[in-house]
Wavefront OBJ file of the C-alpha trace (Angstrom):
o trace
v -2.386 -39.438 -16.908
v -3.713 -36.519 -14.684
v -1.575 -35.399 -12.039
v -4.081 -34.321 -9.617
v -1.376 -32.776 -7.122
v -0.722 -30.373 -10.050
v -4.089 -29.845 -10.464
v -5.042 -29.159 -6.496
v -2.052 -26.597 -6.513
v -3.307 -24.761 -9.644
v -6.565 -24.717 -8.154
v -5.422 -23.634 -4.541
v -3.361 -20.772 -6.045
v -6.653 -19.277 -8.603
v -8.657 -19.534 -5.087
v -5.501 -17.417 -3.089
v -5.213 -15.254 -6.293
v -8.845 -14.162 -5.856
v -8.848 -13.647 -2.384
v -6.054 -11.658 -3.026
v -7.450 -9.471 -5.554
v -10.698 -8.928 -3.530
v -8.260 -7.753 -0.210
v -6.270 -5.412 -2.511
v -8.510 -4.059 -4.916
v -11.408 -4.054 -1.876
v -14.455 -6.042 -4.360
v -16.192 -6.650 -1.083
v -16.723 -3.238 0.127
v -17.718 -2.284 -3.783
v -20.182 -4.568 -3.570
v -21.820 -3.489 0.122
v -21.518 0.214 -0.924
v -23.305 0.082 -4.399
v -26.034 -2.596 -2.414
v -25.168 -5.585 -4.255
v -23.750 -7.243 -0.965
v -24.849 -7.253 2.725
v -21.795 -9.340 3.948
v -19.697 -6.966 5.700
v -16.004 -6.618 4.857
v -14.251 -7.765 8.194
v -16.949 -10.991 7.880
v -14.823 -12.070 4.292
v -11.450 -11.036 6.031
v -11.918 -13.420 8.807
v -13.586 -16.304 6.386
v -10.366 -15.630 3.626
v -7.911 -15.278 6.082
v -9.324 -19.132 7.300
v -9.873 -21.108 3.906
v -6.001 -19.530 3.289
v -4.568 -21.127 6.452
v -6.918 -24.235 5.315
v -4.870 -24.423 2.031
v -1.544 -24.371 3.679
v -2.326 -27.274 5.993
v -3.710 -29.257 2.539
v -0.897 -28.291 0.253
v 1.932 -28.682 2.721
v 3.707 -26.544 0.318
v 5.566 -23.935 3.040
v 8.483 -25.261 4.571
v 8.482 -25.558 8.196
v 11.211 -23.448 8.611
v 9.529 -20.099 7.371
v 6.508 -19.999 10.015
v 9.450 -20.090 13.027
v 9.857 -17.232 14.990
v 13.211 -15.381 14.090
v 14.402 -11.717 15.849
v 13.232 -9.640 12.935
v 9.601 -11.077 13.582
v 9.557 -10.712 17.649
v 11.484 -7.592 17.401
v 8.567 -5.802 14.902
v 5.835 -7.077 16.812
v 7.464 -5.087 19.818
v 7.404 -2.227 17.709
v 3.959 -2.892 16.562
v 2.483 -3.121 20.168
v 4.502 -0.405 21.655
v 2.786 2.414 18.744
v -0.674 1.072 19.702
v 0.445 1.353 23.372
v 1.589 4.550 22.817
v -1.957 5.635 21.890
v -3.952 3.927 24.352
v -3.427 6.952 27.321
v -4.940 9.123 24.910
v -7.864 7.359 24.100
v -8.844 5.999 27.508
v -8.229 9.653 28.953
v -10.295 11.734 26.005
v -13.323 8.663 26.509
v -12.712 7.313 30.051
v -15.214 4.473 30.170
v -17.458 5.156 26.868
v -14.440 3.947 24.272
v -16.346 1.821 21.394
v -15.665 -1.288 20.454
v -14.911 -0.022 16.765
v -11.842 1.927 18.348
v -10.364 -1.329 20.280
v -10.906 -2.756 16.616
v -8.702 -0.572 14.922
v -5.820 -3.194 16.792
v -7.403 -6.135 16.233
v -8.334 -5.803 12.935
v -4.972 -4.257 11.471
v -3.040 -6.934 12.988
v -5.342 -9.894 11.658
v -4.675 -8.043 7.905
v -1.427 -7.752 8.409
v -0.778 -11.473 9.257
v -3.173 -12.192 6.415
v -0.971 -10.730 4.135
v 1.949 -12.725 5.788
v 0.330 -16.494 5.249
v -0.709 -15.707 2.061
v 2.913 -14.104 0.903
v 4.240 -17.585 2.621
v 2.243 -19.453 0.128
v 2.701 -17.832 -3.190
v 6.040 -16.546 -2.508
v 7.577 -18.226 -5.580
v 5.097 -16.304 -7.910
v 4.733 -13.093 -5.561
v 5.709 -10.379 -8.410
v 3.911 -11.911 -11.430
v 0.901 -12.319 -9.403
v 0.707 -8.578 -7.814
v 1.804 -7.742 -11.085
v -1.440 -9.190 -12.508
v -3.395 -7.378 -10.041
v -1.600 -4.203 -10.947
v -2.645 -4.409 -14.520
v -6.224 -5.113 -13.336
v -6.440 -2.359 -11.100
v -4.764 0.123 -14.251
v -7.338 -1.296 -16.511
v -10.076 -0.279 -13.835
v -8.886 3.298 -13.401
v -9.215 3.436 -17.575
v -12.194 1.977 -17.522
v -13.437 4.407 -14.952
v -12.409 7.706 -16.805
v -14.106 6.664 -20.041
v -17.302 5.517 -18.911
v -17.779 6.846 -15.544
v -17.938 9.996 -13.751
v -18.408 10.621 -9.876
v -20.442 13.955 -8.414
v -17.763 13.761 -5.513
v -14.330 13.099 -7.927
v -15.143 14.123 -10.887
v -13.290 13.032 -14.287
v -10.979 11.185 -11.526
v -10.462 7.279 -11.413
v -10.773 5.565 -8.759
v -12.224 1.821 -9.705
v -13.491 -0.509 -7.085
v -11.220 1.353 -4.131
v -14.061 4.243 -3.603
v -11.159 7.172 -3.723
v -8.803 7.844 -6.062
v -6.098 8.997 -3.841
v -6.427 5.419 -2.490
v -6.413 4.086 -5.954
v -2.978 5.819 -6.508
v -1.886 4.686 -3.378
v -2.616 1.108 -3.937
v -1.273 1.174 -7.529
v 2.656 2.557 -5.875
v 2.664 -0.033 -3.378
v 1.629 -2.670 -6.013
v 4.178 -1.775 -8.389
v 6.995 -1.620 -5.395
v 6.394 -4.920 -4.575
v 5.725 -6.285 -8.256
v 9.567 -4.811 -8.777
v 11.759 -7.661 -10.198
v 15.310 -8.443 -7.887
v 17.513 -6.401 -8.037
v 14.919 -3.688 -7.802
v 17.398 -0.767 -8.675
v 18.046 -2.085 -12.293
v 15.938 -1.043 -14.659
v 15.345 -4.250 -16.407
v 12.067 -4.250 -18.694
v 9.453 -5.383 -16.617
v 10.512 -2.963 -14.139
v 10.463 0.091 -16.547
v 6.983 -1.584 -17.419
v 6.121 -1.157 -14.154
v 7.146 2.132 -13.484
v 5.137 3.402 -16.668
v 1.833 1.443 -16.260
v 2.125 2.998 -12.558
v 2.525 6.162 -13.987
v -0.202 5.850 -15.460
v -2.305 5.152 -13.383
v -1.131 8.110 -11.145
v -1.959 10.353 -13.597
v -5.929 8.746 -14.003
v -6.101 9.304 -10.539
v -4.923 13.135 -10.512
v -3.804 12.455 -7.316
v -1.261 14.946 -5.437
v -0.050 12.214 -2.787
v 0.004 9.433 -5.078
v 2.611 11.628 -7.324
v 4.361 12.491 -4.607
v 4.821 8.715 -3.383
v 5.945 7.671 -7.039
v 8.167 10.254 -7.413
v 9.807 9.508 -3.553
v 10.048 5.775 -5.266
v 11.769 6.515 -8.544
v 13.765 8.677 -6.955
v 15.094 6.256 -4.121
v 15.505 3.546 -7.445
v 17.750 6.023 -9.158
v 19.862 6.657 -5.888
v 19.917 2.699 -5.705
v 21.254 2.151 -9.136
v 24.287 4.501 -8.908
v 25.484 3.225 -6.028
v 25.016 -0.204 -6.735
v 26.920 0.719 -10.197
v 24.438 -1.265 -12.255
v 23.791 1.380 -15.033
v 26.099 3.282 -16.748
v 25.067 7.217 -16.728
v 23.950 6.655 -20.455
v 21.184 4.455 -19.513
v 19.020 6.717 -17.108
v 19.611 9.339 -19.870
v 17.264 7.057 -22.544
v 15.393 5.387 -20.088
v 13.685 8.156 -18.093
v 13.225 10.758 -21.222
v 11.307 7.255 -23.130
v 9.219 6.607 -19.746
v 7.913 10.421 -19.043
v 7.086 10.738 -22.906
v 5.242 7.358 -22.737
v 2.980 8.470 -19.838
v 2.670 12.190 -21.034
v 1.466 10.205 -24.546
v -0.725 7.947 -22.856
v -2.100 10.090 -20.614
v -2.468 12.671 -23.886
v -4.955 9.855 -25.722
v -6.626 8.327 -22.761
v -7.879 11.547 -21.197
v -7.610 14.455 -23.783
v -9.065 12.913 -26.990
v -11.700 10.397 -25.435
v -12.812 12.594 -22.888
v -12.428 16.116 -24.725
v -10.658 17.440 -21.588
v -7.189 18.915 -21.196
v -3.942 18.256 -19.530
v -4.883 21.356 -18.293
v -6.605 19.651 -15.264
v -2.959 18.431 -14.597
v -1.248 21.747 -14.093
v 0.217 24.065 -11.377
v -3.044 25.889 -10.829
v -4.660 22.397 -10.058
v -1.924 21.721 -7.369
v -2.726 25.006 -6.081
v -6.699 24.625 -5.745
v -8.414 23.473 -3.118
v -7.607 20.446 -0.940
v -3.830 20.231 -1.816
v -1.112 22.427 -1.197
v -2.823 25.995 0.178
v -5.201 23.784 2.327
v -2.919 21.484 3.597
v -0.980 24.441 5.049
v -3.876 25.746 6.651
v -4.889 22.148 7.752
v -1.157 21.796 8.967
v -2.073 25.079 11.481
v -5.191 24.398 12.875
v -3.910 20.575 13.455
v -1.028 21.709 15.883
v -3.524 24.158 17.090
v -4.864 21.238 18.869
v -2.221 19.411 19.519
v -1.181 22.306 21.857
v -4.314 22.096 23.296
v -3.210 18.161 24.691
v 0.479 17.622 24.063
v 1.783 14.633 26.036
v -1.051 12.006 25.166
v -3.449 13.802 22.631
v -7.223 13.734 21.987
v -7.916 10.057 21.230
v -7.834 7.816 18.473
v -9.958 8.743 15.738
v -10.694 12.211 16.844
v -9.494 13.685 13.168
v -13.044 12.104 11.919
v -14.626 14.746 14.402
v -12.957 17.863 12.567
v -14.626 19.026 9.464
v -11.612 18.332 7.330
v -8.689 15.759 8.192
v -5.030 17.206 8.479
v -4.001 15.101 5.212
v -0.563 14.247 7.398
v -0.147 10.699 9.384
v 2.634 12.239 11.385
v -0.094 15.465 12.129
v -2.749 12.710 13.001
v -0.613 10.936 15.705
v 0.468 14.040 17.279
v -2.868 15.360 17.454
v -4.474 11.518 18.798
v -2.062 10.183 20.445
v 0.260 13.433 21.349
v 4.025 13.434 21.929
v 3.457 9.690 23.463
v 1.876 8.612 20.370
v 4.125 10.420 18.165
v 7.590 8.247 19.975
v 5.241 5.318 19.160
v 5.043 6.641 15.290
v 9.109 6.623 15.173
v 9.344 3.282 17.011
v 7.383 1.430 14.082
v 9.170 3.126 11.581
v 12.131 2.388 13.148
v 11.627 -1.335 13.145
v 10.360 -1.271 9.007
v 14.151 0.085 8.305
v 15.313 -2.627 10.800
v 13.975 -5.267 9.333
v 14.637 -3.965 5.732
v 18.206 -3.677 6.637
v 18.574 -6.686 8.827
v 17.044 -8.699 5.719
v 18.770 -6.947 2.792
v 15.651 -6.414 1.388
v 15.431 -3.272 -0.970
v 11.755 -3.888 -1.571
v 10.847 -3.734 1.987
v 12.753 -0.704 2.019
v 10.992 0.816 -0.992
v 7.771 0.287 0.961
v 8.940 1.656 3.806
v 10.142 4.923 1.995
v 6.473 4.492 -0.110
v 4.434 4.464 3.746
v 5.921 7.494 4.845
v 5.588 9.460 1.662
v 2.021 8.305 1.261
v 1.813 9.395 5.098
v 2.785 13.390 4.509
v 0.307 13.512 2.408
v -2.961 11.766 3.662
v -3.625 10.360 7.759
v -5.568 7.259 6.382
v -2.564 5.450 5.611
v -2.432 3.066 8.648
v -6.371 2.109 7.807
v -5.974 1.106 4.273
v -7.022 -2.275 4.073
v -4.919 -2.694 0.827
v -1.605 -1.363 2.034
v -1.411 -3.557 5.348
v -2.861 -6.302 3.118
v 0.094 -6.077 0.883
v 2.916 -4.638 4.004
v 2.500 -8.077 5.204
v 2.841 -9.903 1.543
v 6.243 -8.171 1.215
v 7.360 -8.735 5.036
v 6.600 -12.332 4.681
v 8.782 -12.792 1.741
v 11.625 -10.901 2.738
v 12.189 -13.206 4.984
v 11.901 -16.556 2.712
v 14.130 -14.517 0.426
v 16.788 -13.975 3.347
v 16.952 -17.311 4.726
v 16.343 -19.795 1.762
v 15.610 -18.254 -1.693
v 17.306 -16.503 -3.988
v 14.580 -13.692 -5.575
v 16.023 -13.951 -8.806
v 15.183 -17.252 -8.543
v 11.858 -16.662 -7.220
v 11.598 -14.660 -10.140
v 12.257 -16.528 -12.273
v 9.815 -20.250 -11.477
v 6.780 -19.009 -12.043
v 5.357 -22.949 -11.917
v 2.919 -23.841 -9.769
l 1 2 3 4 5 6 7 8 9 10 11 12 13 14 15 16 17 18 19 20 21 22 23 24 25 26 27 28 29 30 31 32 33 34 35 36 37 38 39 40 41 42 43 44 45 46 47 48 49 50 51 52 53 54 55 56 57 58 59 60 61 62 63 64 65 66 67 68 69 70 71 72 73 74 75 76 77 78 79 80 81 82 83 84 85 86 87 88 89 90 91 92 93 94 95 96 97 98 99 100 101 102 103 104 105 106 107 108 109 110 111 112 113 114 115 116 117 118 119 120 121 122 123 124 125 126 127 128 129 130 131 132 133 134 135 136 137 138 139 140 141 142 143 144 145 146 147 148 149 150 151 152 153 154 155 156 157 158 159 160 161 162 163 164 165 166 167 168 169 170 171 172 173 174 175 176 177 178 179 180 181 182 183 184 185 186 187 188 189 190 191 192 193 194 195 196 197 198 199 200 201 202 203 204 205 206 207 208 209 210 211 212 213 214 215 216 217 218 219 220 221 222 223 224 225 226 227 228 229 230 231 232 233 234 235 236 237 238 239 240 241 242 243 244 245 246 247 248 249 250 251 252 253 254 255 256 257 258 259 260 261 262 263 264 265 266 267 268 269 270 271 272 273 274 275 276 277 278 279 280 281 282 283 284 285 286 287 288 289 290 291 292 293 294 295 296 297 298 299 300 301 302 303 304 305 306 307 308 309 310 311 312 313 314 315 316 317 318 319 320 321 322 323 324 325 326 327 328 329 330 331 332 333 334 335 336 337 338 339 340 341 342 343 344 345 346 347 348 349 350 351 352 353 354 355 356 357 358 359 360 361 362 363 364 365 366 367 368 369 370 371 372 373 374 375 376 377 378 379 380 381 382 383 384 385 386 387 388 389 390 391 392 393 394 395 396 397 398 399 400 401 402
């Protein structure tokens, strides 16, 4: 006999899984930028975000308990309105009366992610890791696929896949693999060393200078983690970490040097040192408190970075020079209330994407506008709080049934 509720679920959580894959790995926009769609990206948000909410009500599958409002929730939403607060004297003094509605949208339309990500981390909670796990691989196979075959004029001999940049692609593929980390995240079980190395990987396809710089702020924090949690004697890290940074140096050896005929060469110091990463940035990092000076307390506006003929690469430089001092209290407040919650919940993944956001942020000002990080920030929020109140994540680990 068929069970047909079995059925419904399997087919409710392929129809999340894609919608999922298409908010993280950004298919829509793909398909708009190389003209095979016309449907605008915030269109499919709004009409995901819906049939999502439509599958909760059918399934009945989230218990009641998990949508209440609890002080974590309240409290972070404080936090969230008071940063966008904190930027609004800026913007309405810089623009008085001729403020676009695109700028009011950078709210609305980061909060409706955001809460996305929450309903549909509510529903798939019990199979969160393998199924950001699976998008992981996907978005790895992509990059791959990218540096044999394909070549941009702008990023050249870079991957990037579907996500149009590959800093964003490196990006995406450290705050997949932080929350794809199996409970407890500081042991270095195999599917987390899997992890780590597949991100790696990935990283290096990229050649991205903030994306290393976020894995290596993540690895790091794991390693601090698992000594003082005691759960690894000081032999293990020894064979672990020597077998992982051969694996990727290996990989990275075969993808890149002997199918494209290029060498790690592109990898080294004097790459760092070119232009737009570490000589730049400095140079970026003067002109952009240059004009912070120039409007301290409340800044030039949200946005305004898009005016100057290169970005400063830095969230923290962005806020101070949109939203000034104001907006730079706001900044704190917000990441203030990501260690609250993370410590309030216990939850060392939150954490690890808290640490992940801020390294991400010295090194780009985008960070806050990636449709794939919020997307995913509000996956991991959601579930740190079934995991606090109800279920155990080893647990959740381990049912991966429907």
């Amino acid at each position: 006999m068929i069970n047909y509720k079995s059925s419904r679920r399997k087919l409710f959580y392929i129809i999340v899984f894609i919608l999922s894959l298409n908010s993280i790995l950004q298919i829509d926009v793909y398909l708009v930028k190389n003209n095979l769609s016309s449907i605008p990206a915030w269109i499919i948000t709004g009409l995901s975000f819906s049939l999502v909410l439509l599958i909760l009500v059918l399934d009945k599958r989230v218990p009641s308990w998990s949508i209440r409002i609890n002080t974590e929730s309240v409290f972070f939403s404080i936090c969230i309105i008071l940063f966008y607060l904190s930027l609004l004297p800026g913007l309405l003094l810089s623009k008085g009366s001729n403020v676009s509605l695109r700028e009011y949208m950078f709210w609305i339309y980061t909060i409706v992610l955001f809460i996305y990500g929450g309903v549909v981390g509510l529903y798939i909670h019990k199979r969160l890791n393998i199924t950001l796990f699976a998008i992981l691989l996907i978005l790895i196979s992509l990059l791959i696929v990218d540096v044999i075959f394909y070549s941009s004029t702008i990023y050249p001999r870079r991957a990037m896949g579907t996500l149009g940049n590959p800093n964003t692609a490196a990006y995406v593929a450290v705050v997949l693999m932080v929350a794809s980390l199996q409970y407890p995240v500081w042991k270095l079980s195999t599917v987390n060393v899997i992890l780590i190395v597949i991100t790696g990987v990935g990283i290096a396809l990229t050649a991205s200078f903030g994306g290393t710089m976020a894995y290596l702020s993540i690895l790091s924090t794991i390693i601090i983690l698992s000594f003082i949690k005691k759960s690894i004697r000081l032999r293990y890290p020894l064979l672990v970490f020597p077998l992982m940074i051969v694996s990727i140096l290996v990989l990275i050896y075969f993808v890149i040097n002997n199918k494209l005929g290029i060498t790690l060469s592109n990898f080294n110091v004097d790459r760092i040192l070119a232009s737009g990463s570490i000589i730049e940035r400095i140079e970026l990092t003067k002109v952009s408190l240059s004009l912070f000076l120039q409007k301290p307390l409340f800044g030039h506006g949200i946005y305004y970075v898009y005016s100057m003929e290169l970005g400063p690469h830095n969230m923290l430089l962005r806020i101070l020079i949109e939203g000034g001092l104001l907006g730079f209290v706001g900044l704190f407040v917000l990441l203030g209330g990501l260690f609250w919650v993370a410590f309030k919940r216990k939850s060392y993944k939150f954490l690890l994407l808290t640490i992940a956001l801020i390294a991400m942020g010295l090194t780009t000002h985008t960070v806050l506008e990636s449709r794939s990080i919020i997307f995913i920030s509000g996956l991991v929020f959601s579930y740190s709080r079934i995991n606090r109140n109800r279920l155990l994540d080893s647990k959740i680990n381990k049912d991966i049934r429907v």
